[in-house]
Legacy VTK file of the C-alpha trace (Angstrom):
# vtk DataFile Version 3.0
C-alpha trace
ASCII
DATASET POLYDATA
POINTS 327 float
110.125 42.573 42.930
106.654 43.634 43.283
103.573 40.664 43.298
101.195 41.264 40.220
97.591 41.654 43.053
95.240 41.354 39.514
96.844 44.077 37.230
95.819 43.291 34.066
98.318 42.937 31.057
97.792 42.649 27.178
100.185 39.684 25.647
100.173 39.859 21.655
101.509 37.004 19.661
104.036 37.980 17.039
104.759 34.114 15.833
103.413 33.646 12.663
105.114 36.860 11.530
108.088 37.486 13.253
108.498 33.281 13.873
107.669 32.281 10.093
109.516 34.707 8.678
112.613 33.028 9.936
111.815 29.704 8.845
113.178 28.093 6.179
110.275 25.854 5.279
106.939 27.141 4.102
104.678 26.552 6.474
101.401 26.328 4.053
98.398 28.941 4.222
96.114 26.065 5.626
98.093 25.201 8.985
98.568 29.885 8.943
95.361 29.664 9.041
94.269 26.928 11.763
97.285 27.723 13.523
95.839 31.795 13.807
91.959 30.375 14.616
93.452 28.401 17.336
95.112 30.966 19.139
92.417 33.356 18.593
90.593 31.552 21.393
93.392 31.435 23.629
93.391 35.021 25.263
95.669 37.381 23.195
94.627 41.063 23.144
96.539 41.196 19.377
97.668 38.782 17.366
100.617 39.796 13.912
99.096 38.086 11.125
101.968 38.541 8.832
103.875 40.889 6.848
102.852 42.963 3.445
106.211 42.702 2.381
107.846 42.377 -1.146
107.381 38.292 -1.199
110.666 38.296 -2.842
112.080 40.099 0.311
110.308 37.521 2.752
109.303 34.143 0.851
107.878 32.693 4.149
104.917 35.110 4.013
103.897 35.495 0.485
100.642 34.661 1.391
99.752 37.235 3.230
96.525 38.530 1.773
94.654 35.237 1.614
95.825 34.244 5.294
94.532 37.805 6.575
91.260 37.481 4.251
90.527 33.576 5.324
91.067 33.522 9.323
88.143 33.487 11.825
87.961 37.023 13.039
87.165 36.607 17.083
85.759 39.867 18.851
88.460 41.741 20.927
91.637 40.209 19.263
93.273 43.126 16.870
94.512 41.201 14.125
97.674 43.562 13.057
100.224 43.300 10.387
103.974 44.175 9.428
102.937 47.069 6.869
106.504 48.648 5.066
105.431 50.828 2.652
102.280 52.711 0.784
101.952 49.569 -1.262
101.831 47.328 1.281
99.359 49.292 3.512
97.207 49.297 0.395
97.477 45.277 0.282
97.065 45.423 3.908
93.749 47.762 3.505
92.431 45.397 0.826
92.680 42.418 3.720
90.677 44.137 6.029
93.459 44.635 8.226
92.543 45.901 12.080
96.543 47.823 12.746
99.509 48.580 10.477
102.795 48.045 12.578
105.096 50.079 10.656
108.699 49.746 11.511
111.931 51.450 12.027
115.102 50.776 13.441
116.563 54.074 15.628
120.443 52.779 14.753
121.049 54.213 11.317
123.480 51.264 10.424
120.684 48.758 11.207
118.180 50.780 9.386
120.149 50.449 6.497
121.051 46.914 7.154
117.561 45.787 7.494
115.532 47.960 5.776
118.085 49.603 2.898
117.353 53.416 4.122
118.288 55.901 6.069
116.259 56.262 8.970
115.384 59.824 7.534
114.193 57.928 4.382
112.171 55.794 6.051
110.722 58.017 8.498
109.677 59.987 5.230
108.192 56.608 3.730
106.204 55.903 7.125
104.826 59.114 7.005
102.815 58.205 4.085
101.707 55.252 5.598
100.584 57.237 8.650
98.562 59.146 6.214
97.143 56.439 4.176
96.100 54.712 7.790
94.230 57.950 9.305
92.350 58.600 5.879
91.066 55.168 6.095
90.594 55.453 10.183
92.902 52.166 10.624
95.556 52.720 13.785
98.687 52.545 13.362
101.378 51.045 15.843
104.985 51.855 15.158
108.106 48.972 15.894
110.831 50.607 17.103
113.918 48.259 16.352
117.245 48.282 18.368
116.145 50.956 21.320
118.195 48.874 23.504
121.280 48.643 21.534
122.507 48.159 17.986
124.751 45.105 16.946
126.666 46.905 15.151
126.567 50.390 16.478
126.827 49.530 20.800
124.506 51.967 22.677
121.766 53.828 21.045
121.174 57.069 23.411
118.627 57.167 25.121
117.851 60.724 24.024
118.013 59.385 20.621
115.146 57.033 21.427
113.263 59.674 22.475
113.939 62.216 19.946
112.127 59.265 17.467
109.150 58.841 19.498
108.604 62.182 19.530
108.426 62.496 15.662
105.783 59.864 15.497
104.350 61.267 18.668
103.503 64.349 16.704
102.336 62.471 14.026
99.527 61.467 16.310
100.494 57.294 16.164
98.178 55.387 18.651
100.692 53.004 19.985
104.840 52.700 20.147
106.818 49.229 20.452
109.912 49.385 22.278
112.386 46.406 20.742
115.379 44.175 21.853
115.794 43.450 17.852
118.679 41.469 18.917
118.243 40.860 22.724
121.212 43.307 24.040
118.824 44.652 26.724
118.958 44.260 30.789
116.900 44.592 33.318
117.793 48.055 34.690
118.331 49.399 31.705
114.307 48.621 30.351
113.030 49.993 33.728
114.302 52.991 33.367
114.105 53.588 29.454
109.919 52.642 29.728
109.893 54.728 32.855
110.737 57.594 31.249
109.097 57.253 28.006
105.612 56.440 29.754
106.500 59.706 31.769
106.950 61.803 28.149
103.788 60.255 26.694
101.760 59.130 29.123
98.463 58.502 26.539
100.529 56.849 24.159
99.657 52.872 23.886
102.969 51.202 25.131
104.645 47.525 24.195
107.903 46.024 24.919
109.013 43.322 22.756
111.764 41.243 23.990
114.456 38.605 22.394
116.107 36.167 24.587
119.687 35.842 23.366
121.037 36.064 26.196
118.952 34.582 28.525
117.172 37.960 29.988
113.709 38.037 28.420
111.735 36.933 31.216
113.563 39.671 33.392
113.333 42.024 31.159
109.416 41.839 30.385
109.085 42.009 34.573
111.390 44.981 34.468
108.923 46.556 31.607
105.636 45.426 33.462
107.265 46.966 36.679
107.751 50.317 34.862
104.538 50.227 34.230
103.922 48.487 30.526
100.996 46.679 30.221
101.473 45.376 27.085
104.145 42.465 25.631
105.198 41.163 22.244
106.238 37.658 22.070
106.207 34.186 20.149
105.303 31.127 20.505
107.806 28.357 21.517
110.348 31.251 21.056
110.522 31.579 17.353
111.616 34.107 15.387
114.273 36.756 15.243
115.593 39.613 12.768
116.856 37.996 9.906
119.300 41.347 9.463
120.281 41.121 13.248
123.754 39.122 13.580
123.474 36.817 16.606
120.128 37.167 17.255
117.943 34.594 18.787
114.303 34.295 18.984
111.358 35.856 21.041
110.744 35.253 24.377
108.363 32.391 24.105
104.708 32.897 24.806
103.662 30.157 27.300
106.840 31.111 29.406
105.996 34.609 29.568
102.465 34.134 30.265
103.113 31.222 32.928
105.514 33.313 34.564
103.309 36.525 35.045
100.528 34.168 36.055
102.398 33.161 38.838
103.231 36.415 40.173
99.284 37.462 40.500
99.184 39.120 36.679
96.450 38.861 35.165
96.789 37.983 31.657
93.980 36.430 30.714
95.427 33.651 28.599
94.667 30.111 28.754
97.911 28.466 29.627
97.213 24.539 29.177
95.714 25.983 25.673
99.601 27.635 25.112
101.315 24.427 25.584
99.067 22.370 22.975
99.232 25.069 20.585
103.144 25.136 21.112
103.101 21.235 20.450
100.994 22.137 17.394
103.853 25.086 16.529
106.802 22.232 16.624
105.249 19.946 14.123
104.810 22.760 11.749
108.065 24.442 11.878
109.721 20.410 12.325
112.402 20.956 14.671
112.407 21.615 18.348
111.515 25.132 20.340
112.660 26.850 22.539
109.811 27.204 24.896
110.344 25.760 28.576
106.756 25.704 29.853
105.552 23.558 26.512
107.944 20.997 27.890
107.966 20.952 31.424
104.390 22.026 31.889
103.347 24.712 34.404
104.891 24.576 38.183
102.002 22.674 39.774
102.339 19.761 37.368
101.974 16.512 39.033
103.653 13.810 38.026
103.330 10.204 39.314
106.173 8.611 41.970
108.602 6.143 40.551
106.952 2.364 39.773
108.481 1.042 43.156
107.116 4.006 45.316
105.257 1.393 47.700
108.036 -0.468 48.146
110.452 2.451 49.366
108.041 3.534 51.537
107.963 0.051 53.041
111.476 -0.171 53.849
111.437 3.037 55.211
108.738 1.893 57.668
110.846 -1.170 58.331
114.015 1.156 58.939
112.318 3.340 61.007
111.084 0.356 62.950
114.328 -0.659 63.663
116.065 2.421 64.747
116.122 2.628 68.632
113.266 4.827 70.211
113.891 7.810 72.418
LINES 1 328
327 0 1 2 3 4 5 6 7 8 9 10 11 12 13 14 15 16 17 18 19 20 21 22 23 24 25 26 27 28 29 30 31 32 33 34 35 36 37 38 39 40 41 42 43 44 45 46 47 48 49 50 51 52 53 54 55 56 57 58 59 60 61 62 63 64 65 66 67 68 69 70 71 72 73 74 75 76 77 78 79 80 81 82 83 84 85 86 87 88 89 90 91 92 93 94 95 96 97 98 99 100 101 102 103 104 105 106 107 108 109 110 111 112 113 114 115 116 117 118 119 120 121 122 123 124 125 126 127 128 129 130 131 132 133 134 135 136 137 138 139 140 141 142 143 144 145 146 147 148 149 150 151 152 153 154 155 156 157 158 159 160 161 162 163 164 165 166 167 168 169 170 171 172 173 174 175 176 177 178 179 180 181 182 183 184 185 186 187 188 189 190 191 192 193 194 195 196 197 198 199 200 201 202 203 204 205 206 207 208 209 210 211 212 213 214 215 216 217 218 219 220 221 222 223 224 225 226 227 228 229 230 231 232 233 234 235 236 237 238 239 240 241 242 243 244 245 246 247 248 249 250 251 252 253 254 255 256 257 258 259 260 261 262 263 264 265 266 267 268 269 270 271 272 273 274 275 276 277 278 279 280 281 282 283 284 285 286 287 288 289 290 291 292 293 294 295 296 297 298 299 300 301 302 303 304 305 306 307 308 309 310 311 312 313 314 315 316 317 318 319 320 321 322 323 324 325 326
């Protein structure tokens, strides 16, 4: 395992898309709102708004449009969003929106489970998007769902992976996310698929996005960042999921991730005590616990004070050691 020595890597937060869209309570446009203005000072390189989605599809984020219109817009943060169709990148345009993330699964029985298409079908209803985006000179990134394995399909060949990329390759996308929809991946197996697809396209913009349902999400972003991705998806406290994916968990949770690469030398330029109160601020929102280790434990140096009778085991120590006889 290689030591970070300063490389710089790009953390985006997908929570109050990917997290909300899970939860069953509405989490009103005001706390959106403060919740996305807080984290905008805490280091991310992007942050997913929300989604331009039928709000009879996804309830959780029918307020898209006034969340994207009303946050504090901080220089250098992209603020992106979940863009599914010509409609919604025309919403998405009217919100002054900085990235579409388009999205696609590359198993055809999750496509259709998710997204009710054929992957041909939506590739053909993406590439309309891609147009509308480049005639109104707004980048597009594109999602790639279930590259490490399907649910209900197994394996998805690498070669099919590829074969998808290339079509939105050629269609001259700035940016490809590689996802663990349903966290299925391991380590070996993300080294070598984001070795080889950096290889194929070296000046496309890379991210790995990683679930944790099965307890590999902080190896598998090192196994990505090895490879040589610089950029992660992820949530905070661990929220979220695919709410087509059966067994799926949520993300790998922000302040873990970020804590984690700190400590190997990364830089990530996130402000980690700033992760952990916003994670505290996450729970009371979404009112029930996260998954997030860091936002309880704290980071590794954490000092804590010795039990209340400290001086007095010390003491008898002393008086032990006292007693024992000298050499």
């Amino acid at each position: 395992m290689k030591t970070g020595n300063g490389t710089r890597l790009f953390l985006n937060e997908v929570a109050t898309r990917d997290g909300f869209q899970m939860e069953s309570r509405f989490i009103p446009t005001d706390d959106k709102i403060a919740l996305i203005d807080r984290l905008s000072r805490l280091g991310y390189a992007k942050i997913e708004v929300t989604s331009f989605t039928s709000a009879k599809a996804i309830p959780a984020l029918r307020d898209g449009e006034e969340v994207m219109q009303r946050i504090a817009r901080r220089p250098g943060v992209v603020y992106t969003a979940l863009v599914p169709n010509v409609r919604g990148a025309e919403r998405a345009l009217e919100s002054r929106i900085d990235e579409f993330n388009i999205v696609m699964s590359v198993s055809e029985t999750h496509n259709l489970a998710n997204l009710r298409m054929t992957r041909e079908q939506s590739f053909a209803q993406l590439t309309d998007v891609i147009a509308l985006a480049k005639q109104a000179g707004v980048p597009i990134n594109v999602s790639l769902s279930c590259v490490f394995g399907c649910p209900m399909e197994g394996e998805v060949p690498p070669a099919v992976v590829q074969g998808w990329i290339d079509r939105f390759a050629a269609l001259e996308v700035q940016g490809v996310t590689l996802c663990d929809t349903t966290g299925m991946a391991f380590p070996t197996q993300v080294q070598a698929l984001c070795e080889a697809v950096l290889a194929r396209h070296p000046a496309m913009g890379w991210t790995a996005h990683f679930h944790n349902t099965r307890g590999m999400g902080l190896a598998n972003a090192v196994a990505a960042v090895e490879a040589g991705i610089r950029r992660l998806d992820m949530s905070l406290g661990g929220i979220g999921g695919c709410p087509y994916a059966p067994g799926a968990t949520g993300n790998v949770a922000t302040e873990d991730v970020a804590h984690m690469l700190q400590c190997m030398g990364y830089d990530t330029g996130m402000d980690l005590d700033g992760l952990i109160a916003a994670a505290a601020e996450l729970e009371a929102l979404v009112q029930h616990g996260l998954s997030g280790q860091v936002s309880r434990a704290g980071h590794r140096l954490t000092r804590h004070a010795p039990p209340a009778d400290f001086n007095d085991i010390v003491s008898r120590a002393r008086e032990r050691r006292q007693k024992e006889p000298q050499p």
